[in-house]
PDB file of N, CA, C and O in Angstrom, chain B, residues numbered from 101:
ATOM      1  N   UNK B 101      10.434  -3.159 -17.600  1.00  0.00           N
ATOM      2  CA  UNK B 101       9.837  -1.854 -17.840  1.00  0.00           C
ATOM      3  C   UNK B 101       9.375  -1.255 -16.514  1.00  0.00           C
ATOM      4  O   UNK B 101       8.679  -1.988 -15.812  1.00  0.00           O
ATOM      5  N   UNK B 102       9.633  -0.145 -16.110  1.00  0.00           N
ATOM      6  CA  UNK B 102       9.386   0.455 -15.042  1.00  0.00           C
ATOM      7  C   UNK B 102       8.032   1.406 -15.279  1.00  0.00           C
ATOM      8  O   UNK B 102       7.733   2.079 -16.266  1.00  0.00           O
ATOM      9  N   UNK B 103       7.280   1.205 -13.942  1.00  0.00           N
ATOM     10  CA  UNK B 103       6.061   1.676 -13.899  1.00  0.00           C
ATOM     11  C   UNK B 103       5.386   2.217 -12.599  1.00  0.00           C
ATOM     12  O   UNK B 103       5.696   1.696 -11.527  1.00  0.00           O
ATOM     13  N   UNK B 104       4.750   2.933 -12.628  1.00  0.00           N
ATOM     14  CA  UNK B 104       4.360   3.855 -11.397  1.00  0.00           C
ATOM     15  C   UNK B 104       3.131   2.885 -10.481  1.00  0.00           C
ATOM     16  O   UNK B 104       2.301   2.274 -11.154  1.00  0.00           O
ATOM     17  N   UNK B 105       3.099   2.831  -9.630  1.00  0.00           N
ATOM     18  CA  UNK B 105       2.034   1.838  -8.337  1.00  0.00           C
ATOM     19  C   UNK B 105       1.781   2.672  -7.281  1.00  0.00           C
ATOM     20  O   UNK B 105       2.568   3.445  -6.735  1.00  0.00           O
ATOM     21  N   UNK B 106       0.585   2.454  -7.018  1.00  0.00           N
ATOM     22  CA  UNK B 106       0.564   3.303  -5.512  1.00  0.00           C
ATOM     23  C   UNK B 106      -0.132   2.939  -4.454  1.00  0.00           C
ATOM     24  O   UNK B 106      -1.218   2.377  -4.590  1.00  0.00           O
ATOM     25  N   UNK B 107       0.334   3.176  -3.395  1.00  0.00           N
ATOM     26  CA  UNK B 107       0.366   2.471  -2.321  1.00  0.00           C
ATOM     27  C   UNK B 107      -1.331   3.109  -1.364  1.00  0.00           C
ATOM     28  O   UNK B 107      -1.222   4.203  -0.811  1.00  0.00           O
ATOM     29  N   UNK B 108      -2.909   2.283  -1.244  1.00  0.00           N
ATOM     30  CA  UNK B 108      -3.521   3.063  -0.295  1.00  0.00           C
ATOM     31  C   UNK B 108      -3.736   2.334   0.631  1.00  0.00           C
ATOM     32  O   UNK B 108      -3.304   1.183   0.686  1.00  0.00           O
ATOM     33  N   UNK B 109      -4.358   2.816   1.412  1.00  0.00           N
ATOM     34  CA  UNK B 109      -4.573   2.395   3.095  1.00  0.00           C
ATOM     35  C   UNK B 109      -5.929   2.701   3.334  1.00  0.00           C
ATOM     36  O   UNK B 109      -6.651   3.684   3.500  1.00  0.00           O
ATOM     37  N   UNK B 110      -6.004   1.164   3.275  1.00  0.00           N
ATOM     38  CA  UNK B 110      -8.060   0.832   3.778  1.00  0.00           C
ATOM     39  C   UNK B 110      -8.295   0.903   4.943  1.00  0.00           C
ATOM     40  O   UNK B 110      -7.293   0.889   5.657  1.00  0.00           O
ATOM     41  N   UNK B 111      -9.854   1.021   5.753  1.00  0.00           N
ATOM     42  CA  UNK B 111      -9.936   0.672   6.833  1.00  0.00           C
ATOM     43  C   UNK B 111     -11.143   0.533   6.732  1.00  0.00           C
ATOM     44  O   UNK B 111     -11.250   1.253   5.739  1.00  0.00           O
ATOM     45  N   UNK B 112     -12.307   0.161   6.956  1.00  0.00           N
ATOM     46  CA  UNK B 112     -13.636  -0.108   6.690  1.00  0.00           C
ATOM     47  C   UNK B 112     -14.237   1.095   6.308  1.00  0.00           C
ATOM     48  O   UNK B 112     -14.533   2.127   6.910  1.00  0.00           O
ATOM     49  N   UNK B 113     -14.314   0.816   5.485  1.00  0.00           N
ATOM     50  CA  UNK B 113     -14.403   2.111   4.082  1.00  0.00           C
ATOM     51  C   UNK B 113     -13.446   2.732   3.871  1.00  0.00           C
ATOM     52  O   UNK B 113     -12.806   2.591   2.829  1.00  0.00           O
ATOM     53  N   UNK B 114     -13.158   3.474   4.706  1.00  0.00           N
ATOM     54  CA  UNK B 114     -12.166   4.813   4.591  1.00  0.00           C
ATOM     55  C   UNK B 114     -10.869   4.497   4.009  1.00  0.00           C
ATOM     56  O   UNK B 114     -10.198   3.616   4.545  1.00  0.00           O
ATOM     57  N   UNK B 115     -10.274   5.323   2.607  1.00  0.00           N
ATOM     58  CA  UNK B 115      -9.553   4.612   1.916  1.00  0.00           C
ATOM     59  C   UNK B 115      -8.366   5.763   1.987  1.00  0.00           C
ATOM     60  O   UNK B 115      -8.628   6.761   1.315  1.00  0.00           O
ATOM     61  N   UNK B 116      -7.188   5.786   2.643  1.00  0.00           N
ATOM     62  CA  UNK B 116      -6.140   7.048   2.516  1.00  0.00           C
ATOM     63  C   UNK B 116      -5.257   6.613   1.164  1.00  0.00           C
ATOM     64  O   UNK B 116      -4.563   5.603   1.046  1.00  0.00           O
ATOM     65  N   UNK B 117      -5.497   7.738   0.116  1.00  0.00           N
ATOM     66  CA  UNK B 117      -4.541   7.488  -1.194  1.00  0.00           C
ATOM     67  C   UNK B 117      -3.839   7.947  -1.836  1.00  0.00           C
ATOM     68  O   UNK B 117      -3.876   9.039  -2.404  1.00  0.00           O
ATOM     69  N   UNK B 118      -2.716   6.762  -1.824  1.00  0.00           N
ATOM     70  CA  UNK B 118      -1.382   7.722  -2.113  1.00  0.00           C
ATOM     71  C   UNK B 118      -1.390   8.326  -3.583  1.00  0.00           C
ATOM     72  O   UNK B 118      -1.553   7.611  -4.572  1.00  0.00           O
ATOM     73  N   UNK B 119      -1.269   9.199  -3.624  1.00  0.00           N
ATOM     74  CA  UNK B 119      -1.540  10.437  -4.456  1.00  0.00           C
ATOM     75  C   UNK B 119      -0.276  10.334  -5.427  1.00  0.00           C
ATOM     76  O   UNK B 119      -0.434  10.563  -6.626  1.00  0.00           O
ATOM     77  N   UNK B 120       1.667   9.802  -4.639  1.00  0.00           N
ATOM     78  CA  UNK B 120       2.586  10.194  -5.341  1.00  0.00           C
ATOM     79  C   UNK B 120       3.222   8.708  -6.152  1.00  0.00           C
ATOM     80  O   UNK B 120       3.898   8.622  -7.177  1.00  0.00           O
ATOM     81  N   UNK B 121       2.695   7.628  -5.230  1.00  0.00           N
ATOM     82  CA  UNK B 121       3.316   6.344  -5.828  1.00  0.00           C
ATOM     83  C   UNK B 121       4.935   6.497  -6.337  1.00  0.00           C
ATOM     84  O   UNK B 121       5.532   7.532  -6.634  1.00  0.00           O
ATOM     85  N   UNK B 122       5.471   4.968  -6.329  1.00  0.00           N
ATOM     86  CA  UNK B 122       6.708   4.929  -6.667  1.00  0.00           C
ATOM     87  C   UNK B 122       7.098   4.106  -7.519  1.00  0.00           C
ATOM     88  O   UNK B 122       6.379   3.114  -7.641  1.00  0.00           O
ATOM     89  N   UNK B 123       8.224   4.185  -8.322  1.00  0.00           N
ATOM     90  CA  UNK B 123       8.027   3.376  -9.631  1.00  0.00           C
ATOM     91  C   UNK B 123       8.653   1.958  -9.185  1.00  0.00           C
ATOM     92  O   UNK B 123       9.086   1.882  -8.035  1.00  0.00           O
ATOM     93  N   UNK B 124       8.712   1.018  -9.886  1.00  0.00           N
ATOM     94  CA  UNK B 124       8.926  -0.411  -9.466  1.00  0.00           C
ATOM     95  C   UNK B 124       9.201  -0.906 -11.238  1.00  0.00           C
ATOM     96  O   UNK B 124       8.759  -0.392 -12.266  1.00  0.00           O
ATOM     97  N   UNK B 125      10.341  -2.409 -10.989  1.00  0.00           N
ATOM     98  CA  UNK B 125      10.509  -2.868 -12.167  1.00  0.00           C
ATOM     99  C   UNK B 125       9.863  -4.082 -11.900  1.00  0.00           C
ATOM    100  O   UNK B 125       9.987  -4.912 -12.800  1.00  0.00           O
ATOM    101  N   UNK B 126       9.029  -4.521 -10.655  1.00  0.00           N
ATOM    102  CA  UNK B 126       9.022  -5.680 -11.031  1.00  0.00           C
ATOM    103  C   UNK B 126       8.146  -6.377  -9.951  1.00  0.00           C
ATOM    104  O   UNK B 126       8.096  -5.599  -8.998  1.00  0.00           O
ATOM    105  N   UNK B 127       7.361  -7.618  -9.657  1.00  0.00           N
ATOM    106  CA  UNK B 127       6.523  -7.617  -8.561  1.00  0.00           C
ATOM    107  C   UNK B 127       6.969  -7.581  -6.911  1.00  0.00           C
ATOM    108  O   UNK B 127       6.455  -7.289  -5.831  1.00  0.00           O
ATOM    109  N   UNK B 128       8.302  -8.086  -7.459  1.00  0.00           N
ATOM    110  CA  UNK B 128       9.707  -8.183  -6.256  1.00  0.00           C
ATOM    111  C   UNK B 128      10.095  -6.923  -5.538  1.00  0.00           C
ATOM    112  O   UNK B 128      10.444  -7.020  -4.361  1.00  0.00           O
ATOM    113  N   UNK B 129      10.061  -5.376  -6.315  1.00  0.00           N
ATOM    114  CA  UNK B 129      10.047  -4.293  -5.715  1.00  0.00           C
ATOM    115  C   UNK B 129       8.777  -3.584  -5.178  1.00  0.00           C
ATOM    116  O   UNK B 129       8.774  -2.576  -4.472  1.00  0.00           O
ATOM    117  N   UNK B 130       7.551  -4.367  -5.689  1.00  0.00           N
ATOM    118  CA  UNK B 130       5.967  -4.011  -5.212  1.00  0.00           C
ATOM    119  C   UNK B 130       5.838  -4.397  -4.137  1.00  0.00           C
ATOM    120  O   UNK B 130       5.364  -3.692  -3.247  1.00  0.00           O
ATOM    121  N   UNK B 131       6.289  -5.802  -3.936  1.00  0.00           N
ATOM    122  CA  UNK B 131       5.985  -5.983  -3.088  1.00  0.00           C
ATOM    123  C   UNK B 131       6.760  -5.531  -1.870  1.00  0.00           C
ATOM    124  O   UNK B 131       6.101  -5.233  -0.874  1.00  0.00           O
ATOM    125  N   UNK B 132       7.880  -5.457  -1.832  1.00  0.00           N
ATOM    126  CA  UNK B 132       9.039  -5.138  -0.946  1.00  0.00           C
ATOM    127  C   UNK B 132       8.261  -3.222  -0.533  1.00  0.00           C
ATOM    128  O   UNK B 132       8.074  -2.746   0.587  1.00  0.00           O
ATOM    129  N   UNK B 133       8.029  -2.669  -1.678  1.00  0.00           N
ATOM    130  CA  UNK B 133       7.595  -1.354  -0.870  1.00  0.00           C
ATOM    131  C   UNK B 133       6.288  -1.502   0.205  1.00  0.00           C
ATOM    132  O   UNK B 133       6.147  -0.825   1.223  1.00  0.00           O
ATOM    133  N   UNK B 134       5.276  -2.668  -0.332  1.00  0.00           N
ATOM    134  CA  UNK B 134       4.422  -2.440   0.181  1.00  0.00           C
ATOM    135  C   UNK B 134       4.068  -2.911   1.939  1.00  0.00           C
ATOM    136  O   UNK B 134       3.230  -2.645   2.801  1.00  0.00           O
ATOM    137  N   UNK B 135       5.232  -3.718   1.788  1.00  0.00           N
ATOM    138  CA  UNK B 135       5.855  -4.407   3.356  1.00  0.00           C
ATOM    139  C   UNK B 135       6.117  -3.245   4.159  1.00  0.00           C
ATOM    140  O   UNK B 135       5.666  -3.144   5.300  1.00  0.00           O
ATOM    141  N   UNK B 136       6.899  -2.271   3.557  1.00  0.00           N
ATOM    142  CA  UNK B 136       7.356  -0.994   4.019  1.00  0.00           C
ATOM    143  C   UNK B 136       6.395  -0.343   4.197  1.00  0.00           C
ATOM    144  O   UNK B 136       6.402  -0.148   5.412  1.00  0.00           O
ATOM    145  N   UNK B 137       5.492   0.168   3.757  1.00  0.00           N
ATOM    146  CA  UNK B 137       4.125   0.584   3.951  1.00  0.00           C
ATOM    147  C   UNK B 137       3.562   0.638   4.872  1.00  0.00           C
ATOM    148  O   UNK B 137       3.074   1.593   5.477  1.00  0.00           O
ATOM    149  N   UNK B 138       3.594  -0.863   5.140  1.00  0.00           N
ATOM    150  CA  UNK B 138       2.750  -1.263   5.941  1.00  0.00           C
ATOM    151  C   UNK B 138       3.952  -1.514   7.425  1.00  0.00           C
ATOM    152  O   UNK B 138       3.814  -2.541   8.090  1.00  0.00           O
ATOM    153  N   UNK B 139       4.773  -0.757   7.706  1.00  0.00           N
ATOM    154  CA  UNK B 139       5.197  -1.254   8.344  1.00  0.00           C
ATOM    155  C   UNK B 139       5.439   0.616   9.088  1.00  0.00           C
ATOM    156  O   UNK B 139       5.588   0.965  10.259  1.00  0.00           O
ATOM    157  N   UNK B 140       5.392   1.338   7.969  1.00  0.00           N
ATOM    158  CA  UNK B 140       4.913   2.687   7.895  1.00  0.00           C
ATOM    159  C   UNK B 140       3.758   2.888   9.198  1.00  0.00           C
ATOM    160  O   UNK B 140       3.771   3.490  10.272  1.00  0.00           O
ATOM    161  N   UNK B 141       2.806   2.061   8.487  1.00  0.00           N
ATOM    162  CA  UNK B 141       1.267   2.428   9.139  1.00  0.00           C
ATOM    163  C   UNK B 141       1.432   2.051  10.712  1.00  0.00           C
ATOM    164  O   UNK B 141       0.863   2.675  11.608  1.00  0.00           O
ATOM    165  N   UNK B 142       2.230   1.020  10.903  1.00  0.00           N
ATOM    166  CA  UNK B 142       2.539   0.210  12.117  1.00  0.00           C
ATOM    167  C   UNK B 142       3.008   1.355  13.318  1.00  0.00           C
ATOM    168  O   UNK B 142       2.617   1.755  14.414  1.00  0.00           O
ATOM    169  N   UNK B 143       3.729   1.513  12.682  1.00  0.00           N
ATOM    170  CA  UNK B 143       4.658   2.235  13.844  1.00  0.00           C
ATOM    171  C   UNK B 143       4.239   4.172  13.413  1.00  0.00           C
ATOM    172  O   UNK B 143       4.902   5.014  14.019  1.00  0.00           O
ATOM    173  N   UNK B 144       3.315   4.589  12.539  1.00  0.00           N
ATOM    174  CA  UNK B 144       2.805   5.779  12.691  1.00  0.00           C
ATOM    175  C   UNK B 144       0.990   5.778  13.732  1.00  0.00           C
ATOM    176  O   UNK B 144       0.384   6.754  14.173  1.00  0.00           O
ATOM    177  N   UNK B 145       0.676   4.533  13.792  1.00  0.00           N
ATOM    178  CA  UNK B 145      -0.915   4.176  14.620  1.00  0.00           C
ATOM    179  C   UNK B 145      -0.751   3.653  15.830  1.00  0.00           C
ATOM    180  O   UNK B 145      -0.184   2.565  15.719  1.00  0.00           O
ATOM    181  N   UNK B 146      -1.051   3.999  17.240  1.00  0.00           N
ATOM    182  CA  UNK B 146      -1.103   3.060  17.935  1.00  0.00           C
ATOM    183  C   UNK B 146      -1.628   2.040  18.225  1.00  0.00           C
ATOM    184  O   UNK B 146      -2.679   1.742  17.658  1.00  0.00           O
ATOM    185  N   UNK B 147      -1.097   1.243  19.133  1.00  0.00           N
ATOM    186  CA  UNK B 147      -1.358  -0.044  19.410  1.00  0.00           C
ATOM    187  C   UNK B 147      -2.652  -0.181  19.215  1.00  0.00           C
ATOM    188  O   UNK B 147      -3.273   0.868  19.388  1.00  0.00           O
ATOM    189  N   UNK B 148      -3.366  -1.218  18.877  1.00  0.00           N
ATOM    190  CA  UNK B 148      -5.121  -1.389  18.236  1.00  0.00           C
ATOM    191  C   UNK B 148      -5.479  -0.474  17.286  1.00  0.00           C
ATOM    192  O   UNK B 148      -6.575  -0.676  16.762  1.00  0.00           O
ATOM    193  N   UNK B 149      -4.865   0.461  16.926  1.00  0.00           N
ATOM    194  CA  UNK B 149      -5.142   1.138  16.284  1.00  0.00           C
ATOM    195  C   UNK B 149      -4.912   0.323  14.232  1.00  0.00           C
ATOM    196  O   UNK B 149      -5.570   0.436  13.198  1.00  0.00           O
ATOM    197  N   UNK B 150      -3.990  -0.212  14.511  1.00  0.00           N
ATOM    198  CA  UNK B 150      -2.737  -0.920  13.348  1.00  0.00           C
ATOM    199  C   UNK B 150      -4.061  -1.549  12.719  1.00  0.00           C
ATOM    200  O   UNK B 150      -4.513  -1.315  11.598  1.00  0.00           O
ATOM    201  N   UNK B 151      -4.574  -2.387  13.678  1.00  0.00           N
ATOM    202  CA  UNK B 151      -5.657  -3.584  13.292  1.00  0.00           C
ATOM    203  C   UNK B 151      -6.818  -3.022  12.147  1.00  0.00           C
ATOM    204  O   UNK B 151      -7.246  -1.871  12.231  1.00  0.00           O
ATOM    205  N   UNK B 152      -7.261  -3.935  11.108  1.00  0.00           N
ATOM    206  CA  UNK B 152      -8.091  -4.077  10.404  1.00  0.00           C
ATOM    207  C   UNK B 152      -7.230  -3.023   8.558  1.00  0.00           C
ATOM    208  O   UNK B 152      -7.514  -3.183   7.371  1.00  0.00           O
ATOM    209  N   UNK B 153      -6.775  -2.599   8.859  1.00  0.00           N
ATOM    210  CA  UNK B 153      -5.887  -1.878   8.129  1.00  0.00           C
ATOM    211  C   UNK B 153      -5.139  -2.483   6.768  1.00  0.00           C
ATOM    212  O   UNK B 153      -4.143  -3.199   6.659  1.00  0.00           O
ATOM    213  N   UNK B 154      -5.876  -2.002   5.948  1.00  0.00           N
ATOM    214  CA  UNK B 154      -4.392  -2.959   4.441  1.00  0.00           C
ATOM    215  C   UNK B 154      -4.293  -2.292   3.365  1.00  0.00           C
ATOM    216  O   UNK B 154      -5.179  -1.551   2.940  1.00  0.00           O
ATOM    217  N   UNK B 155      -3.114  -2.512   2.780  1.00  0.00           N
ATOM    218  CA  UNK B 155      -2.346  -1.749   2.215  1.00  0.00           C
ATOM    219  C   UNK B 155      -2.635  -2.103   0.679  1.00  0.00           C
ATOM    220  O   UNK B 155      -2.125  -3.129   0.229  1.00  0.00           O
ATOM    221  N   UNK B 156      -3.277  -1.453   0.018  1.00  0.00           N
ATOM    222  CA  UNK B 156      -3.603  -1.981  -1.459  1.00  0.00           C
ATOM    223  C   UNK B 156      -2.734  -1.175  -2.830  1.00  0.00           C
ATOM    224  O   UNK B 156      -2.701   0.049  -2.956  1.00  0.00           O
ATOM    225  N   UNK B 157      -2.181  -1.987  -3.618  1.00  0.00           N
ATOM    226  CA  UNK B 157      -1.639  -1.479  -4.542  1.00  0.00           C
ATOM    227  C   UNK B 157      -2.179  -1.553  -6.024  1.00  0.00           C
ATOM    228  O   UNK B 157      -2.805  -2.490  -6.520  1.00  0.00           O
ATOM    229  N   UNK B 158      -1.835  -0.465  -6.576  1.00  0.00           N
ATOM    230  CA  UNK B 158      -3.100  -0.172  -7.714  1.00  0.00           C
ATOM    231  C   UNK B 158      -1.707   0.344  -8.588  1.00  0.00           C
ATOM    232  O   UNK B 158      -0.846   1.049  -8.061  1.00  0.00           O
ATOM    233  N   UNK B 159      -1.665   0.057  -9.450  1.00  0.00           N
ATOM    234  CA  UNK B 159      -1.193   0.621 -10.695  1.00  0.00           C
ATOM    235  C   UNK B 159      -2.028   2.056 -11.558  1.00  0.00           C
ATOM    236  O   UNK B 159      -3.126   2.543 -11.287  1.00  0.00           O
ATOM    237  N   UNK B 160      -1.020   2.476 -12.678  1.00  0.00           N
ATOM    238  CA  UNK B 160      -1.183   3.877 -13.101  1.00  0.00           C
ATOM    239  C   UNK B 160      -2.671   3.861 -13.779  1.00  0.00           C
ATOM    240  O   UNK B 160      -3.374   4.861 -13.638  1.00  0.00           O
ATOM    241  N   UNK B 161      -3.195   2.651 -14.570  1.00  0.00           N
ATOM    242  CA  UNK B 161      -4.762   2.390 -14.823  1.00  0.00           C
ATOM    243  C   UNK B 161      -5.544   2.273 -13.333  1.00  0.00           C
ATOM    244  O   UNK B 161      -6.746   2.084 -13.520  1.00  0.00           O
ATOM    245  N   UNK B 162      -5.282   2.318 -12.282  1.00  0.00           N
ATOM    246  CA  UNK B 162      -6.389   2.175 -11.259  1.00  0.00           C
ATOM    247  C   UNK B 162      -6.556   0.773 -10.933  1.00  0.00           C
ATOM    248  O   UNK B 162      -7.570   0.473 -10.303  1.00  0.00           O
ATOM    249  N   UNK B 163      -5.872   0.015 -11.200  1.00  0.00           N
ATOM    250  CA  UNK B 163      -5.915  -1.691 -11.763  1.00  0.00           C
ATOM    251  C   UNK B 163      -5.445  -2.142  -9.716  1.00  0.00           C
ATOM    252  O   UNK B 163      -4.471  -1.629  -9.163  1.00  0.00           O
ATOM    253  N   UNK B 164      -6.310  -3.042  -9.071  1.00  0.00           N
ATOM    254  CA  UNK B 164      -5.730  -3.072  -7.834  1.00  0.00           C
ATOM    255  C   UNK B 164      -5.499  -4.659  -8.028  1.00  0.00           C
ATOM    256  O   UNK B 164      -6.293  -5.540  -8.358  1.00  0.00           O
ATOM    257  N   UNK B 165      -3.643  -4.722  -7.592  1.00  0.00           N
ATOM    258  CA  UNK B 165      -3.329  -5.895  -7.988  1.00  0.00           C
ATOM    259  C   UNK B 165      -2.639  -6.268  -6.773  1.00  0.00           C
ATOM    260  O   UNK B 165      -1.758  -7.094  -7.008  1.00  0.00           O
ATOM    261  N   UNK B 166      -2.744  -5.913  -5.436  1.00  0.00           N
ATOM    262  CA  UNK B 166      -2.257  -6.670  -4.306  1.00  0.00           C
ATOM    263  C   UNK B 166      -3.122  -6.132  -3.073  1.00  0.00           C
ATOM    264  O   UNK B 166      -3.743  -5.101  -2.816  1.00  0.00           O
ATOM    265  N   UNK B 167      -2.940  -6.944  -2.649  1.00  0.00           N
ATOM    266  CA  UNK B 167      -3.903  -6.665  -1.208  1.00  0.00           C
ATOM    267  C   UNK B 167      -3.149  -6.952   0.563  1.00  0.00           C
ATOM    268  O   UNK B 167      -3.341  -8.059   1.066  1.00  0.00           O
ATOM    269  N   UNK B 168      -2.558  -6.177   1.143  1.00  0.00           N
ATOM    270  CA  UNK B 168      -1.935  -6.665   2.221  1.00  0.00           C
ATOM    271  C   UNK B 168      -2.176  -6.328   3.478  1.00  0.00           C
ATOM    272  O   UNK B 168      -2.201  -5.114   3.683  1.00  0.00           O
ATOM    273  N   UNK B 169      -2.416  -7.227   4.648  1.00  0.00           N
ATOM    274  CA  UNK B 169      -3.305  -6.665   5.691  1.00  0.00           C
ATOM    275  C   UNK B 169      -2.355  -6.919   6.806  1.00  0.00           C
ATOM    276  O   UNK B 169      -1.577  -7.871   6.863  1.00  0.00           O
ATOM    277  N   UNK B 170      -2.541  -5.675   7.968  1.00  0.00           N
ATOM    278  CA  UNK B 170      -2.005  -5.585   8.672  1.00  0.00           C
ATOM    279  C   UNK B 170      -2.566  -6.928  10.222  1.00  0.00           C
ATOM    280  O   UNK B 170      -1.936  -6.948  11.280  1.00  0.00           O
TER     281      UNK B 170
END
């Protein structure tokens, strides 16, 4: 069953959130976007900048079911 997740970006407090999310069938495509994500943040921040940074994924209830740090 396919379902909508969305991808935000922590930083001590400050939470950037993705507003459009993308749908996924499965934890195998969650996770695979969220690598991308974060790989997004990498190469859009400079150097020291990347650090402390993670990528949290929340489903269409608000439900936060992964946590990935740069």
């Amino acid at each position: 069953m396919t379902s909508r997740y969305y991808f935000d970006a922590e930083k001590d407090g400050e939470v950037i959130r993705d507003e459009c999310g993308v749908e996924a069938d499965n934890i195998s495509e969650i996770v695979e976007q969220a690598e991308l994500g974060l790989e997004e943040l990498r190469e859009t921040l400079k150097l020291g900048e990347a650090e402390g940074w993670t990528i949290v994924v929340r489903d269409d209830r608000n439900t936060k079911l992964l946590r990935l740090s740069i």
